[in-house]
C-alpha positions as a printed Julia matrix, in Angstrom:
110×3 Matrix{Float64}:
 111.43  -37.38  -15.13
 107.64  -37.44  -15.34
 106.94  -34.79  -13.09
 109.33  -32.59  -15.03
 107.23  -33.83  -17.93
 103.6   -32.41  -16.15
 105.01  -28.83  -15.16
 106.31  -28.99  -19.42
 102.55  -30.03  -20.49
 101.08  -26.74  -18.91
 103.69  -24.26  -20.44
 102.97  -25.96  -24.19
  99.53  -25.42  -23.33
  99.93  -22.0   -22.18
 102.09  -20.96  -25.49
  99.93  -22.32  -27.48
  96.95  -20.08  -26.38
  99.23  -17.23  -26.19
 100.05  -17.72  -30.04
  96.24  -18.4   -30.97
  95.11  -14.57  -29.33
  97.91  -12.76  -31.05
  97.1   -14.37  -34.27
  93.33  -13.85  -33.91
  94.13   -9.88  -32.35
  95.45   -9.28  -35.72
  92.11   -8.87  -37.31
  90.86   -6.98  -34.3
  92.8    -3.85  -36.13
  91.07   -4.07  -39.21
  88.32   -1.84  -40.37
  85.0    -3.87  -40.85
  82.73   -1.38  -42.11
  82.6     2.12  -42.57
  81.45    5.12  -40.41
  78.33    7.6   -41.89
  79.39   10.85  -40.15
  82.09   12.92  -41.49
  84.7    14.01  -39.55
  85.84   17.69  -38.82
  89.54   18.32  -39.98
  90.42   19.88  -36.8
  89.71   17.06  -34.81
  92.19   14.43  -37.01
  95.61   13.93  -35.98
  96.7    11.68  -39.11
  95.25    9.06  -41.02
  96.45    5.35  -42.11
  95.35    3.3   -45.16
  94.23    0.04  -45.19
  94.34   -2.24  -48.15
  92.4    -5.76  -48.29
  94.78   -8.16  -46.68
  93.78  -12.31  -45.55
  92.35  -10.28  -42.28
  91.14   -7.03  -43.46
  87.87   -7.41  -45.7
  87.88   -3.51  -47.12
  89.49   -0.74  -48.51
  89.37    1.87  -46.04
  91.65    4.93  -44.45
  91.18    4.99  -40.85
  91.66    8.56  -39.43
  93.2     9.29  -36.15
  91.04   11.11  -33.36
  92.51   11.7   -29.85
  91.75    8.32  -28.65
  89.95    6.32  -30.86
  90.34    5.47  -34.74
  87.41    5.93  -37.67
  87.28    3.61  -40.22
  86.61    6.14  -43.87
  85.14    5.07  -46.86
  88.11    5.89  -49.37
  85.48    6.89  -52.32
  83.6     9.28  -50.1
  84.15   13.09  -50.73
  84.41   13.87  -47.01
  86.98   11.18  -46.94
  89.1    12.36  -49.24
  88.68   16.19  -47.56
  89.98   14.97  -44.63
  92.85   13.06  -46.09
  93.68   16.36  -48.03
  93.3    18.19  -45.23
  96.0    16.27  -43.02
  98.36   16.48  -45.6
  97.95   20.15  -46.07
  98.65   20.91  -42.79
 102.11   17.72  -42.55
 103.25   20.0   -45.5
 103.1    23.28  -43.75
 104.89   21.64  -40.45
 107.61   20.57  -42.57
 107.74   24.06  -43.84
 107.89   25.47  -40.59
 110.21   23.06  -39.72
 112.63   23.48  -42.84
 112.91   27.61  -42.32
 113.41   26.62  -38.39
 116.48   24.85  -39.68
 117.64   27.29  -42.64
 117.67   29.68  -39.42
 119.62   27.81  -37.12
 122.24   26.85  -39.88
 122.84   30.85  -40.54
 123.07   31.42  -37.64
 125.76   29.13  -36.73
 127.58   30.21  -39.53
 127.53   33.56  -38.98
């Protein structure tokens, strides 16, 4: 019984620190300040927006690079370019995308 009782004492103590680092990894994804340089549209692959939260301090949208993220000062012009930007060009994929399938449905029915 009590050695059953000493191997239990380590797993506790294991889940227990397991729980802690996911709970404190959470903030780890939150933007804490803001970067100076803008960004070139070509380089962004999408952006996210991030509202203040009990982890995240600041507004901010935090673009997409090919692997990395930017934390974006919302208010900035460049900002907002960029955001425009990336949904300029989701809008013209979907285009693309919606002829794509108006072409593939006349085709079948023809």
């Amino acid at each position: 019984m009590s050695s059953s009782k000493v191997s239990l004492l380590p797993a506790l103590c294991f889940l227990i620190i397991l729980t802690t680092y996911i709970n404190s990894t959470e903030s780890a994804s939150c933007c804490m300040r803001y970067a100076k340089r803008p960004l070139r549209c070509k380089q962004l692959l999408g952006y996210t927006i991030q509202n203040i939260t009990g982890s995240c301090d600041i507004h901010a949208i935090i673009f997409h690079l090919p692997g990395r993220y930017v934390c974006a000062d919302p208010s900035k012009g460049w900002t907002q370019r960029g955001m425009k930007c990336l949904d300029e060009r989701r809008r013209m994929a979907e285009k693309v995308l919606e002829g794509k399938s108006m072409t593939t449905d006349l085709q079948t029915k023809a």
